[in-house]
N, C-alpha and C positions, 0 to 999 in steps of 0.2 A: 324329249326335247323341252327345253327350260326358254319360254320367252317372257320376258317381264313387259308391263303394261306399262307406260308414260302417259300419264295424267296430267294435260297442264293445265291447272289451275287458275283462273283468269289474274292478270296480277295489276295494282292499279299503278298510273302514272303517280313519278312524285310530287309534290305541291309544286306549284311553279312559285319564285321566288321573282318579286318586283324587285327591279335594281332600282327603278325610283327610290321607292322608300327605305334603298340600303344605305347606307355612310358611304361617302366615298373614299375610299384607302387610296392617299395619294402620296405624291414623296415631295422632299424638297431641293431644288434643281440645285446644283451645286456651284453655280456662278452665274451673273447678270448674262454672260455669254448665253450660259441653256436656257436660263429663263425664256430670253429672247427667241434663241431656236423654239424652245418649246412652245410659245404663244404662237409661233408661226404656220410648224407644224399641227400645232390643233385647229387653227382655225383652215387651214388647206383640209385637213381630215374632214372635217363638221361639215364641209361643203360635198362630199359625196360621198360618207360614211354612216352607216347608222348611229343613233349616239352612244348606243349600250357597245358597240366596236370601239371608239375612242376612248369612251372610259377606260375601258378592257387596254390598250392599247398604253392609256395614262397611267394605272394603275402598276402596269407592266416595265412603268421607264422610258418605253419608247420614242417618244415627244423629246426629249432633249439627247438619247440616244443615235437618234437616226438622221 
């Protein structure tokens, strides 16, 4: 009988990456209309979302999407 041995090796997490100190990849709204939804939408997000979601969320379109 052939049984093989698994080894696991301890493996580290990866660096955590501060969105702070990233650049914000944003888009630009495509008419005073979005604009508008989108400043609306963020600040209803901002009020009970974390900020790294809304970014994530900005970065994504959503804000003048939705």
């Amino acid at each position: 009988m052939n049984e093989s041995i698994h080894i696991h090796e301890p493996v580290e997490p990866p660096l955590r990456r501060d969105l702070d100190q990233e650049p914000l990849l944003g888009h630009v709204p495509l008419s005073r209309e979005d604009a508008r939804r989108s400043a609306k939408n963020i600040a209803r997000w901002n009020s009970y979302l974390p900020a790294a979601c809304v970014r994530t969320m900005v970065q994504m379109g959503w804000d003048y999407t939705t």
